[in-house]
MARDRENMI-129054 format. One line per field, with one value per residue: residue number from 1; residue in one letter; x, y negated, z of N, C-alpha, C in turn. Coordinates in steps of 0.2 Angstrom, whole numbers. Layout:
N
resi <- [NUM,...] $
resn <- [A,...] $
n.u <- [X,...] $
n.v <- [Y,...] $
n.w <- [Z,...] $
ca.u <- [X,...] $
ca.v <- [Y,...] $
ca.w <- [Z,...] $
c.u <- [X,...] $
c.v <- [Y,...] $
c.w <- [Z,...] $
//
This chain:
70
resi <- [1,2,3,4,5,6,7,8,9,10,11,12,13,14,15,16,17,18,19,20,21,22,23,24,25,26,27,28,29,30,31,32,33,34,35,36,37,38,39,40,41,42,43,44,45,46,47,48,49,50,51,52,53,54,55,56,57,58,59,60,61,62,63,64,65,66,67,68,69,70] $
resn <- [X,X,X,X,X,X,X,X,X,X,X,X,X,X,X,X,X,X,X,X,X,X,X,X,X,X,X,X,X,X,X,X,X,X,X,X,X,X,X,X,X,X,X,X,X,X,X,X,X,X,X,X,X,X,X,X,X,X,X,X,X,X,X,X,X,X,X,X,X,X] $
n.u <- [948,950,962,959,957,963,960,955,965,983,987,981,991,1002,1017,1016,1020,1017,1020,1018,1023,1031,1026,1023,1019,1006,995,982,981,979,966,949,944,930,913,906,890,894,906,923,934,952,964,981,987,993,995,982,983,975,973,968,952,940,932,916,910,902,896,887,881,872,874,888,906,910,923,924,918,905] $
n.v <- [-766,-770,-767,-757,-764,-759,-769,-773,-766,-761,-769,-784,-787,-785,-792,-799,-800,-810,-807,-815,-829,-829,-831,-827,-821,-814,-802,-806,-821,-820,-828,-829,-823,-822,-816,-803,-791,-781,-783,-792,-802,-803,-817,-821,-835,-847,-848,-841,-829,-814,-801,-788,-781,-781,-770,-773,-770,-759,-755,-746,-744,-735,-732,-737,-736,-745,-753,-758,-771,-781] $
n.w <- [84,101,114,127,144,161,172,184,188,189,179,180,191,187,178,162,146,133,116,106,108,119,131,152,165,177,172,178,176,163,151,149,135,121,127,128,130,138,142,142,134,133,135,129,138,133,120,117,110,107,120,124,130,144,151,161,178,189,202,213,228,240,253,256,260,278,274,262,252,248] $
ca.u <- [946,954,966,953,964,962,962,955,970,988,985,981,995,1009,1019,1014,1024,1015,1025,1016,1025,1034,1021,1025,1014,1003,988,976,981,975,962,945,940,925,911,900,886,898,913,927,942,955,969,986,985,998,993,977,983,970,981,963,946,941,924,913,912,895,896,880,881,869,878,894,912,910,927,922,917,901] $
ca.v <- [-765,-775,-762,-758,-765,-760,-780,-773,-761,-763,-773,-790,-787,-784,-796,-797,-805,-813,-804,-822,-837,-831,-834,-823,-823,-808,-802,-810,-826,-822,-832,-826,-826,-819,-813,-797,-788,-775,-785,-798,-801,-807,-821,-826,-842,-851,-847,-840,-820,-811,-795,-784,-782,-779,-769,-775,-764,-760,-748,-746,-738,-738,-729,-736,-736,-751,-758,-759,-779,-782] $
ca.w <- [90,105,117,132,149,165,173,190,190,190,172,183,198,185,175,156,142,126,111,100,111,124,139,156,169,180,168,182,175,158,150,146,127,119,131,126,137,141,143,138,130,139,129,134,141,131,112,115,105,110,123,127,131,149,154,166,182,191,207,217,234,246,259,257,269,280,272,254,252,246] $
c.u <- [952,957,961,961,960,962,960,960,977,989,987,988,1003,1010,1017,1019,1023,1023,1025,1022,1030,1034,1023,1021,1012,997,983,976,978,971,956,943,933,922,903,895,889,904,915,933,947,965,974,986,988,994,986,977,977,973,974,956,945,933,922,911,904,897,889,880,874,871,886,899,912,918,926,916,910,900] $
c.v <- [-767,-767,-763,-759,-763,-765,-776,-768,-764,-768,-782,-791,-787,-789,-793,-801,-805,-813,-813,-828,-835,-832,-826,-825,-815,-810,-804,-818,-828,-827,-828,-827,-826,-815,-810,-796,-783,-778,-793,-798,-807,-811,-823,-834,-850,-852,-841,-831,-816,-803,-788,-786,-778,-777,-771,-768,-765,-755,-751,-740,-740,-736,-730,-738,-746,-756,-761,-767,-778,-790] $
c.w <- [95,111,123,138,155,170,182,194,193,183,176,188,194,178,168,153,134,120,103,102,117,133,143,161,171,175,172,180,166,156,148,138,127,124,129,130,142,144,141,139,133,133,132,134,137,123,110,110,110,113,123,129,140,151,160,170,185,195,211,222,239,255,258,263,270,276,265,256,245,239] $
//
């Protein structure tokens, strides 16, 4: 089983570093792999190692604060 990441957290905004090849980069540049109902697995971009798997988010408000982006 694939490490769950937090990708809409600090995951994606912080520098990561492929233990396979060497690749360095911010986790929002990963690549997408394998794509479930639930989610999908996110690959470094260079050699393809598979780092994490990323759940799909769902919020539904119907009364939400005018700043939250639609």
């Amino acid at each position: 089983m694939s490490k769950l990441l937090d990708f809409y957290g600090d995951f994606a905004q912080a520098v990561q570093s492929c233990s396979g090849c060497g690749w360095t980069g911010l986790g929002a540049e990963m690549e997408s792999g394998e794509v479930f109902d639930e989610g999908v697995e996110k690959n470094c971009p260079r050699c393809d190692r598979r780092w994490g798997y990323v759940q799909f988010s769902l919020v539904v408000d119907d009364d939400h604060p005018a700043v939250w982006r639609g």
